[in-house]
C-alpha positions as CSV (number, residue, x, y, z in Angstrom):
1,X,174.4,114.1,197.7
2,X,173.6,111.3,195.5
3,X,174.9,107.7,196.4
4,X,177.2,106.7,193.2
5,X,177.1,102.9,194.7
6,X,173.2,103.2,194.6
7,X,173.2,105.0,191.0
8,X,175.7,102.7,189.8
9,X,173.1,99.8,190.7
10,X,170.0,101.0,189.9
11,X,171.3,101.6,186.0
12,X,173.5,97.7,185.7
13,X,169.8,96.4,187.2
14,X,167.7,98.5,184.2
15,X,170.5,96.9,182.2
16,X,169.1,93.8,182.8
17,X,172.4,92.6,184.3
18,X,172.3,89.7,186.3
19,X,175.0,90.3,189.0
20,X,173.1,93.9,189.8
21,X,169.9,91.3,190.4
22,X,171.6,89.1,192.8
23,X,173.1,92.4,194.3
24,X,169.5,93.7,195.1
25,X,168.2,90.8,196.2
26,X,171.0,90.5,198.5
27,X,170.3,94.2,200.1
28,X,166.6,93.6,200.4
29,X,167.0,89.8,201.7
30,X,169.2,91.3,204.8
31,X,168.1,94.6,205.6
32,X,171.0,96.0,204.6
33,X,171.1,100.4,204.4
34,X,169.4,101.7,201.7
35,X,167.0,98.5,200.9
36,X,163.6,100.7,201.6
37,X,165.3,103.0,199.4
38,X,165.8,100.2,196.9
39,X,162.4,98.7,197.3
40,X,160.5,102.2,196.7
41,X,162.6,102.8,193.5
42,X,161.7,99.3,192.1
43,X,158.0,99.5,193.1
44,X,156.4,101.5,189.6
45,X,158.3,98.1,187.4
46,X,155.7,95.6,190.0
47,X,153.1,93.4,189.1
48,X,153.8,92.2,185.2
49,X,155.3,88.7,186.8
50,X,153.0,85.8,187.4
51,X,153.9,84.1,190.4
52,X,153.0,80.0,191.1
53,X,154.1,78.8,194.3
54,X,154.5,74.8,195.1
55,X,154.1,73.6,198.3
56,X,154.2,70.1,199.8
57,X,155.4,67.5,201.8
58,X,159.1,66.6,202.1
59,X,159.7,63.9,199.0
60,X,157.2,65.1,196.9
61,X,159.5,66.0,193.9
62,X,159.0,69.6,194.3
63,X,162.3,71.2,193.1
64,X,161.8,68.1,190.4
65,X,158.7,69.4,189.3
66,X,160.0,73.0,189.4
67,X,163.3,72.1,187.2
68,X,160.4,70.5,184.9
69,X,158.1,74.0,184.3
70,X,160.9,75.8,184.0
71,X,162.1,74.0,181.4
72,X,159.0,74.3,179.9
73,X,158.5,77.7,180.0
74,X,161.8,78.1,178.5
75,X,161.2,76.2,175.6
76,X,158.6,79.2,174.9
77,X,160.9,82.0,175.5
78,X,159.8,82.9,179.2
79,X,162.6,83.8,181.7
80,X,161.9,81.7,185.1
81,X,163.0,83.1,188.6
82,X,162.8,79.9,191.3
83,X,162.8,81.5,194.5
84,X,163.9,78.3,196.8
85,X,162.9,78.3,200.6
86,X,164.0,76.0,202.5
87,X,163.5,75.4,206.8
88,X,165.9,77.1,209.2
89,X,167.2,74.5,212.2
90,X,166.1,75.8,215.3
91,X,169.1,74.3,216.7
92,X,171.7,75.6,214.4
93,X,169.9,78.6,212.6
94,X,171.5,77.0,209.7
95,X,169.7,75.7,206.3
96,X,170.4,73.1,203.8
97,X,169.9,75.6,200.7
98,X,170.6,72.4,198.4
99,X,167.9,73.2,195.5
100,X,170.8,75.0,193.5
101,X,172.3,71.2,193.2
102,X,169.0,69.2,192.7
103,X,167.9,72.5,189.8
104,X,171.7,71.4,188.3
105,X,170.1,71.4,184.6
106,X,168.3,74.4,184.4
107,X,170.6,76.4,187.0
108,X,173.0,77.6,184.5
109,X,170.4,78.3,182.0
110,X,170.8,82.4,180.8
111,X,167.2,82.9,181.1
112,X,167.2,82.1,184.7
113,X,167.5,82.8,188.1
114,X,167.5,80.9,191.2
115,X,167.8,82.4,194.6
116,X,167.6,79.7,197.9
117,X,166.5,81.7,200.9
118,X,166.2,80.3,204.9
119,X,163.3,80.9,206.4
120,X,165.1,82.5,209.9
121,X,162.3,81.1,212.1
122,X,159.3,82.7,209.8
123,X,156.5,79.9,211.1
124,X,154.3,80.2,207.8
125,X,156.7,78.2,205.3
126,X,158.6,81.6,204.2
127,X,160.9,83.6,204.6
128,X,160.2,87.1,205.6
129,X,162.3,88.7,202.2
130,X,160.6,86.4,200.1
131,X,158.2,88.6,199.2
132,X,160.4,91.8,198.7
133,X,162.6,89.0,196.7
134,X,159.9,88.1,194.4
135,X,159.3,91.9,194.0
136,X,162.9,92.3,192.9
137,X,162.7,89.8,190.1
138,X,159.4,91.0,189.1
139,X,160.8,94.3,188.9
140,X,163.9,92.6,186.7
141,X,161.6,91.8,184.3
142,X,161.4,87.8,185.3
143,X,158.2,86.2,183.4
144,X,157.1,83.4,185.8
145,X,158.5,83.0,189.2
146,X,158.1,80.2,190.9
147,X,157.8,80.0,195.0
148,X,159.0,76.3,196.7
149,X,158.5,76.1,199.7
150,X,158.7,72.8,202.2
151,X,156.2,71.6,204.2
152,X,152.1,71.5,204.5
153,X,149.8,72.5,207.5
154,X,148.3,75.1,209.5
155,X,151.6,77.1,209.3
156,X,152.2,76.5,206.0
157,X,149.6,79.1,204.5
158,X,152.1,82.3,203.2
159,X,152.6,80.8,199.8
160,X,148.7,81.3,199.2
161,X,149.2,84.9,200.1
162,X,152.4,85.7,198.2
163,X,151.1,83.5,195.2
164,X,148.8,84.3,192.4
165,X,148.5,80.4,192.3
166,X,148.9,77.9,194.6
167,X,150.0,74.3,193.2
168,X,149.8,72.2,195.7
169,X,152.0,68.7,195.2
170,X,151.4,66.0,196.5
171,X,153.0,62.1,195.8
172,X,150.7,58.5,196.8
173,X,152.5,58.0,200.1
174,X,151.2,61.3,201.2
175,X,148.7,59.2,203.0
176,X,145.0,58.7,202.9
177,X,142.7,61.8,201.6
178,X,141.6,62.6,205.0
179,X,145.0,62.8,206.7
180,X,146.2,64.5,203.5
181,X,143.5,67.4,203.5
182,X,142.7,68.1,206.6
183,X,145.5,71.0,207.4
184,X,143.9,73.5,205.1
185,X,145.2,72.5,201.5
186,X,141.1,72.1,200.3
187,X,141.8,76.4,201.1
188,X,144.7,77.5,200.1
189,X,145.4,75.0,196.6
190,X,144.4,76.4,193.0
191,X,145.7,73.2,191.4
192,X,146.5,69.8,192.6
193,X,149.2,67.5,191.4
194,X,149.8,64.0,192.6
195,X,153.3,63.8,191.6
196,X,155.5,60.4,191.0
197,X,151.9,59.2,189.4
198,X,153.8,56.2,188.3
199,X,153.9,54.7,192.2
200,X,150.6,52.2,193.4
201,X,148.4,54.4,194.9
202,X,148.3,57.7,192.7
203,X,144.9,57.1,191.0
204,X,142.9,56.2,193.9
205,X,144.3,59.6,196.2
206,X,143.8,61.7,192.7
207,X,140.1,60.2,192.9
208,X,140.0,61.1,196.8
209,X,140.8,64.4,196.0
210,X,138.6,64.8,193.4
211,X,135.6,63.4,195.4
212,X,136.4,65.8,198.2
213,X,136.4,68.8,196.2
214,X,133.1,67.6,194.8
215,X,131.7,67.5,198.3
216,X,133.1,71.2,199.8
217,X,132.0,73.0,196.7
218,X,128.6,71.3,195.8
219,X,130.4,71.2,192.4
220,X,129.8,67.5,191.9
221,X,126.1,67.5,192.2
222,X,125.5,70.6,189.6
223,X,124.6,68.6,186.7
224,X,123.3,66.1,188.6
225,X,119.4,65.5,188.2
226,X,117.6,65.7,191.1
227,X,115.6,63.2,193.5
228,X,115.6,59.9,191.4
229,X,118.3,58.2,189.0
230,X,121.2,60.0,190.8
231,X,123.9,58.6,190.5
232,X,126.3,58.7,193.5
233,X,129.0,56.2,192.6
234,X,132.4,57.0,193.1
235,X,133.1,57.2,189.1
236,X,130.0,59.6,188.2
237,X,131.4,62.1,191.2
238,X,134.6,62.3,190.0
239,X,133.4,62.6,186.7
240,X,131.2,65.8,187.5
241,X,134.6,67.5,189.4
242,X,136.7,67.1,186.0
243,X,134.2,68.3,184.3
244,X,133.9,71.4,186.5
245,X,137.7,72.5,186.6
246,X,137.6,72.2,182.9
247,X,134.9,74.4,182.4
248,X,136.3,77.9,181.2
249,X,133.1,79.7,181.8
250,X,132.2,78.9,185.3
251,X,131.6,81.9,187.8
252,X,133.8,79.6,190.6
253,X,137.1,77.7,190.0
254,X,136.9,74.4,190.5
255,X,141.0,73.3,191.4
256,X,142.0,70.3,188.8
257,X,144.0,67.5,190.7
258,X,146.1,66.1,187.7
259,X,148.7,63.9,187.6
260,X,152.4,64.3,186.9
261,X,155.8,62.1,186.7
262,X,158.2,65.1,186.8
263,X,161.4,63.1,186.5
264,X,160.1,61.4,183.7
265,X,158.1,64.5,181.9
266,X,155.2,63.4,182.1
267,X,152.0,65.4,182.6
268,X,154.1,68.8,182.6
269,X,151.6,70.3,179.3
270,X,148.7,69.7,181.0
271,X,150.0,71.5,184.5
272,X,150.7,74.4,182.5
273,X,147.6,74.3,180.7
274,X,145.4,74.2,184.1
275,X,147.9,77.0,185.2
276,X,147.5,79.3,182.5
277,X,143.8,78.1,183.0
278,X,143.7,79.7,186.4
279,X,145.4,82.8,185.4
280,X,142.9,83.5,182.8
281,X,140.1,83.0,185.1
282,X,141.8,85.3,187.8
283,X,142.2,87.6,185.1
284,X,138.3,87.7,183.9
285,X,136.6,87.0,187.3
286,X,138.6,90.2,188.8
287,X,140.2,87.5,191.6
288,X,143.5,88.8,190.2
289,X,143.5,92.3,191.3
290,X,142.1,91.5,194.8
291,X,144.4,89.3,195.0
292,X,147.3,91.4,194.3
293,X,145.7,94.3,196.8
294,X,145.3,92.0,199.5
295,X,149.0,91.0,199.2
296,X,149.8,95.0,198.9
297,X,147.9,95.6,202.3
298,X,149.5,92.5,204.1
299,X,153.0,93.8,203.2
300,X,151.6,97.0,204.4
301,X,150.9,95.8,207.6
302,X,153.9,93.8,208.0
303,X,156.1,96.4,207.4
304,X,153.9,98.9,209.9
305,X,154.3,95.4,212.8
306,X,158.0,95.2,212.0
307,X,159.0,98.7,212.1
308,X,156.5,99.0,215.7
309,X,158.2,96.4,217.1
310,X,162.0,97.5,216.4
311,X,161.6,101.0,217.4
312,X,159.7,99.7,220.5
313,X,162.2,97.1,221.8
314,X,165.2,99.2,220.3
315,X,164.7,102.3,222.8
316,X,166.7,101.6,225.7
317,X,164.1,104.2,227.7
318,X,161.4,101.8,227.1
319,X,163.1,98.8,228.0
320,X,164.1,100.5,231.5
321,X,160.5,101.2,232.1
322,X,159.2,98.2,231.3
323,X,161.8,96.4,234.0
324,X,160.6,98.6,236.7
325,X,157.3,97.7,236.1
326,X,157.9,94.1,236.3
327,X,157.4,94.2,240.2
328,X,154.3,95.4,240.4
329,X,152.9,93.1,237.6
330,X,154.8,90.2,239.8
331,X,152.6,91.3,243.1
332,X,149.1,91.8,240.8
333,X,149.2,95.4,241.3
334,X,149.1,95.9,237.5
335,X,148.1,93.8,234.6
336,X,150.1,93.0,231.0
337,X,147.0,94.6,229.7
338,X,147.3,98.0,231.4
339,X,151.3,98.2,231.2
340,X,150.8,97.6,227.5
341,X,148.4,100.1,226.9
342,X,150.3,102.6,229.0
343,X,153.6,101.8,226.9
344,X,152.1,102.4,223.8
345,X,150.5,105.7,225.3
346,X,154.0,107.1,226.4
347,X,155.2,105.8,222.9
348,X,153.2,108.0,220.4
349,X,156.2,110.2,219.9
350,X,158.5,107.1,219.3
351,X,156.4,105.4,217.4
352,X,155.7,108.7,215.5
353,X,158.8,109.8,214.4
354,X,160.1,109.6,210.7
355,X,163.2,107.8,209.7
356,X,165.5,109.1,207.4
């Protein structure tokens, strides 16, 4: 017997109506009954969106420099979905959520859609829906969706993976180019802005940046003759690095660090330029589709991990037999190692079994 609630929703979202979008979102955010369902359905209308995710410390202008593309794209017809994370307490479990209220000019703007989501403890800068979120507006028919997420580091790394492009933003107080680079961004960035380039200090960390890159990727020394009459001044390096992440043609990308004054409006064109610039060069290198399959097999995995570990830890029988085991792990008789293999052994039926 068909679901009429489920019909109903599936026909006002191909309708392109916006409260069947929150709807979905809604269901696939929480779990709720039917969402895998939902999810399937929607999967053949993937992978037409491009998605950009920002990242960056706290203060950096982010949801600034988000309100900023999106107005942007707007101005040349593109619909923008923002998909807003921001960190969960882990003393209240509660979130702030506030980018609705800093996005005030473009929130009410037909063409798009924001959705804040918590990230519930998620330890990479994400929250676990946010990839079945960004599926749901791709799905919609959303143009450019555009991933904010707080925070850089070693945990910070998911918006590389659920990104085709990583803008990286950073502002001249992030600190010195050492401190600033060290946790990984050199990895996971396609482009680098230093944003609130109006502040002391934004020319000479867009220049460390540059220099940096130079050094990691060799880039910097391509062009350079060799043995005598190099030139290894600080200018000529950075020179060399533009000139690389400007050149269309190159088998490697080479991220641009530019320079932006989102509140003001200032360097936006040229951050879209180096963005469609990257798109185009995912696009003709082949980086795109691998891209997109690596993401496809993470969220296969993560959805193999997550189902595991529910049907595991949500059998009463296997919870029972772990406890009794607990007293012979306690005396040394047994090891975590060999309970663990035994309770996945006496779990192949559980872990077997289809769900309706």
């Amino acid at each position: 017997m068909k679901d009429l609630g489920h019909e109903r929703l599936l026909a006002d979202f191909a309708a392109g109506r916006k409260a069947a979008l929150a709807r979905a979102i809604s269901i696939v955010e929480n779990h709720r009954p039917g969402f895998e369902q939902l999810l399937a359905e929607l999967h053949p209308l993937v992978g037409r969106a491009r998605r950009i995710g920002l990242t960056g410390p706290p203060g950096s202008g982010k949801s600034t420099l988000v309100t900023s593309l999106t107005r942007h794209y707007r101005r040349a017809g593109l619909t923008v979905g923002i998909v807003a994370v921001d960190p969960t307490s882990p003393f209240t479990g509660g979130a702030l959520l506030g980018d609705r209220i800093r996005m005030e000019d473009v929130a009410l703007d037909p063409g798009v859609y924001i959705r804040s989501l918590a990230t519930r403890g998620s330890l990479g800068g994400l929250s676990s829906a946010t990839r079945e979120t960004c599926d749901v507006l791709d799905a919609f028919g959303i143009d450019r969706i555009l991933i904010e997420t707080v925070g850089v580091g070693q945990s910070e790394l998911d918006v590389a993976r659920t990104a085709d492009t990583s803008l990286v933003v950073l502002v001249p107080e992030s600190g010195d180019s050492i401190q600033t680079l060290k946790a990984g961004l050199m990895e996971i960035a396609d482009v680098f802005t230093v944003n609130k380039a109006d502040r002391p200090g934004a020319d000479r960390l867009r220049n460390e940046i540059e220099i940096m890159l130079g050094m990691r990727s060799g880039g910097t020394m391509r062009n350079v003759p060799a043995h005598h009459g190099v030139d290894l001044s600080r200018n000529n390096l950075v020179k060399q690095v533009r000139l690389a992440a400007r050149d269309d043609d190159a088998e490697s990308w080479t991220p641009p660090v530019l320079s932006t004054a989102a509140a003001k409006e200032q360097g936006i064109d040229e951050l879209v330029e180096a963005l469609e610039r990257h798109f185009r060069y995912l696009e003709r290198s082949g980086t795109l589709r691998t891209r997109r399959q690596a993401r496809l097999r993470e969220r296969v995995v993560e959805v193999v991990e997550d189902k595991t570990r529910r049907r595991l830890w949500g059998d009463a029988a296997t919870n029972a037999w772990l406890e009794e085991r607990l007293p012979s792990l306690e005396s040394g008789a047994e090891t975590p190692f060999g309970i663990a293999d035994a309770l996945l052994s006496r779990s192949a039926d559980l872990l077997a079994r289809t769900t309706k």
